[in-house]
Each structure stands twice: as structure tokens, then as C-alpha cells.
C-alpha positions in Angstrom: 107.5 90.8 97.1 104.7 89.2 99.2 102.1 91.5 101.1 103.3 89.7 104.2 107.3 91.1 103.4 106.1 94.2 102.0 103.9 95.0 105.5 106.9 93.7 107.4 109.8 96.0 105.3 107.6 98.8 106.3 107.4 98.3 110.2 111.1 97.6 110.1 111.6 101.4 108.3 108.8 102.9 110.1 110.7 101.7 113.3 114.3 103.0 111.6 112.9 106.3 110.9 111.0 106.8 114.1 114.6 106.4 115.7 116.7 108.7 113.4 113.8 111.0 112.5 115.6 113.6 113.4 119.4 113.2 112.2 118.4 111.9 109.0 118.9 114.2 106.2 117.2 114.5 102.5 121.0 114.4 101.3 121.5 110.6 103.2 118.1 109.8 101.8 119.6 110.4 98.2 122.5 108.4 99.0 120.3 105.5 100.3 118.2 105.5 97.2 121.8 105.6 95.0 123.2 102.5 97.6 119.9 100.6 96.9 119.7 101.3 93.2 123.2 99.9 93.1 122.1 96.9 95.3 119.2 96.3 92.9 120.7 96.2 89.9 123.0 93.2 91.2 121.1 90.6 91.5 124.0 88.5 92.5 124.3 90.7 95.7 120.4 90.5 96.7 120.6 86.6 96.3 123.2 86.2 98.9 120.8 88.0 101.2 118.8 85.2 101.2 121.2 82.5 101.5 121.2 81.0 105.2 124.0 79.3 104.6 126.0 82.4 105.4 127.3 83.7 108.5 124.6 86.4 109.8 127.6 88.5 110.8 129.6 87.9 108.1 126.6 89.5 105.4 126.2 92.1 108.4 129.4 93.2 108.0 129.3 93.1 104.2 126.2 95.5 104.3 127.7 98.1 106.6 130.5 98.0 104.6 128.2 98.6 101.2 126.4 101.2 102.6 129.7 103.0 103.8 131.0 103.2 100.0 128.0 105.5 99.9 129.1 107.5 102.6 125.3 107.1 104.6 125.9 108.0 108.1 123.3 106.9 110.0 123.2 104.6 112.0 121.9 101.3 110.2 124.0 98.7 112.0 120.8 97.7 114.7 118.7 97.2 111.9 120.7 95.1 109.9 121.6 93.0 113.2 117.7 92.8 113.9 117.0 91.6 110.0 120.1 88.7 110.7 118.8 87.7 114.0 115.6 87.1 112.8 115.9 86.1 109.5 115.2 88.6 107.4 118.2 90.2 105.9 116.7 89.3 102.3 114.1 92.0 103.2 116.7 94.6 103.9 116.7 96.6 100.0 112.5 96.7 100.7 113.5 98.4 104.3 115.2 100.5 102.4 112.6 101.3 99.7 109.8 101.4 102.7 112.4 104.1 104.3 112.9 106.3 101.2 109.2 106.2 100.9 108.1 107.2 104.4 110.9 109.7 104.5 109.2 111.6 101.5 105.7 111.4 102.9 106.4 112.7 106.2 108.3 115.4 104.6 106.0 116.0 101.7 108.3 115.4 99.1 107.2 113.7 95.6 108.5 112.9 92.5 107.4 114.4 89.5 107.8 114.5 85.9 107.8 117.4 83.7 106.7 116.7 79.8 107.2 119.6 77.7 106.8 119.5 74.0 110.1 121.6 73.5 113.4 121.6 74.9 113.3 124.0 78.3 115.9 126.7 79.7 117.3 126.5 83.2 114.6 129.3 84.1 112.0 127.7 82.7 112.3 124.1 84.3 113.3 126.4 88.1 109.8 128.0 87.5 107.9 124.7 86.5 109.2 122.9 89.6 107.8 125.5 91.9 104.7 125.1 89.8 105.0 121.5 90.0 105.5 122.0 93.9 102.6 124.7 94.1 100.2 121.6 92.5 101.5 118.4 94.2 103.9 118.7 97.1 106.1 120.8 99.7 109.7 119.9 97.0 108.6 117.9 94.1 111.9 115.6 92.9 111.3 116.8 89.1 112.3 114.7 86.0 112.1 116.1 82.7 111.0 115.3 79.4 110.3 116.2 75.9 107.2 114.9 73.7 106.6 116.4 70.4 103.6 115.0 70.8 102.1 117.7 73.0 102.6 120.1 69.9 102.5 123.2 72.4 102.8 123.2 76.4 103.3 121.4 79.4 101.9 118.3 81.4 102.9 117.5 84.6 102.6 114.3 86.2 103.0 113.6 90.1 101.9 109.6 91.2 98.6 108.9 90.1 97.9 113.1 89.4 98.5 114.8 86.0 98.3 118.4 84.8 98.1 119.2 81.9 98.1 122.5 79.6 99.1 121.6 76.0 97.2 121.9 72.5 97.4 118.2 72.4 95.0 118.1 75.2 92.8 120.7 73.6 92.5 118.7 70.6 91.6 116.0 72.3 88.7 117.8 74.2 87.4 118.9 71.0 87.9 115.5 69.7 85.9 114.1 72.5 83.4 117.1 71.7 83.0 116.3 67.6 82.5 112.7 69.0 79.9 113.0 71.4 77.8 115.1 69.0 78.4 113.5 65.6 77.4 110.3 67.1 80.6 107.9 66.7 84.0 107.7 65.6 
């Protein structure tokens, strides 16, 4: 996606949002990410999008229908008649994405994932997400993981922000230490 469609996808959201702010839930926001990760994984269904040769309300109609199956109840028909008239229905999955996106920010939620070095209980991974929360975010949309690699402990990665508390990384530090004072490798 251009910087020109990715500015535009995000005014088009930003506008969606401002309107249904509100009413819009963090359960509809999961069912828009599952409609476009559905969406995106057909490729076949986003190159229609872009096909003018269409009726505009003929792939409006399609949409709404699509994004019923995933029961999302907001209203989305004004945007998807606003893409059609002008154009820009090919940019509706990057509404979408900008949507999701600006949801979580404005609600401080982020996505995180959990790296242990050993399989976790139920407890353990509640009490690393509010750690994980505590560090990063307001509700941190956890993912987790399991790297033998750590040897011992937990790293915790958010966006472009990790923490990390593992013997892994403490061998590394003293790595790094040996290094700097034996002069080399």
C-alpha cells in the first residue's frame, strides 16, 4: 500500500470511529479483525474490490453482506457507500486495519507476546498479562510462546518494546562483559 492509500485509509477510519466511538465495542473490534483476516487471506475477494467494471452497489451489497456473516453490528454501510462513490472500495480492508488500529490506541490496548522458556499454567500466563499490562498498556492482547532458548525466565515483547528477565539474557550481558574486556571475540 502507497503512503498516499495508507494516509487516506486512515482519515476514512478516523472519520468511522469518530462517528461510532461510542457504540463500538472491543468484542465488534475482534470480529472486524476476524472479518478482515478472512478478507485477507482471499485474495480473489480483495481483487474484485478493485475491479471498476462492477456495479458499486452491487460489491456494496456483497460487503455488508460479508461483514454480516461476522455478525459486526455497526453501522458500516455509509462508509462503504462513500469508498464506492468515490472510488475507493479497494481501500476498504486498510479502513479496516486503520480502524482496528486507532480503536486500540485510543483505548490503550496492545498486543503483546509472552516468551517463556517452559510451558506456563493458567495462573501463571493471568499474572504475566497483568505484568505485561503493568509494563506496556491499559489490556495488553497477549500471545504466548515457548523458547528453550531462554534456558530460565520470561521476555516480553510489546511493538518495538521488550522485557526481558531470563538467564539467556544474563549470559549474554556477561558475554558482552568477557568481550569488552578480553579485547575481541
Amino acid at each position: 500500500m502507497t503512503h498516499r492509500n495508507s494516509s487516506l485509509a486512515s482519515k476514512y477510519a478516523q472519520a468511522l470511529l469518530n462517528s461510532i466511538f461510542k457504540s463500538i465495542t472491543y468484542e465488534q473490534i475482534g470480529q472486524i479483525k476476524n472479518a478482515l483476516e478472512v478478507l485477507r487471506s482471499r485474495k480473489k475477494a480483495l481483487s474484485f474490490l478493485a475491479l471498476s467494471h462492477y456495479n458499486s452497489q452491487d460489491l456494496q451489497n456483497v460487503l455488508i453482506a460479508f461483514l454480516g456473516k461476522f455478525k459486526i453490528d455497526i453501522n458500516i454501510a455509509p462508509l462503504v457507500a462513500t469508498l464506492a462513490k468515490h472510488k475507493r472500495l479497494s481501500l476498504f480492508p486498510d479502513v479496516l486495519d486503520a480502524l482496528i488500529t486507532l480503536y486500540k490506541q485510543k483505548h490503550n490496548i496492545c498486543s503483546c507476546t509472552i516468551i517463556s522458556a517452559h510451558i506456563l499454567t493458567h495462573e501463571q500466563k493471568e499474572r504475566l498479562t497483568r505484568l505485561a499490562e503493568r509494563l506496556f498498556c491499559r489490556h495488553a492482547e497477549v500471545r504466548f510462546l515457548v523458547d528453550e532458548g531462554l534456558i530460565a525466565g520470561i521476555k516480553i515483547e510489546s511493538n518495538n518494546r521488550v522485557w526481558e528477565y531470563s538467564v539467556a539474557k544474563q549470559l549474554r550481558a556477561i558475554h558482552s562483559v568477557l568481550k569488552e574486556v578480553c579485547g575481541g571475540n
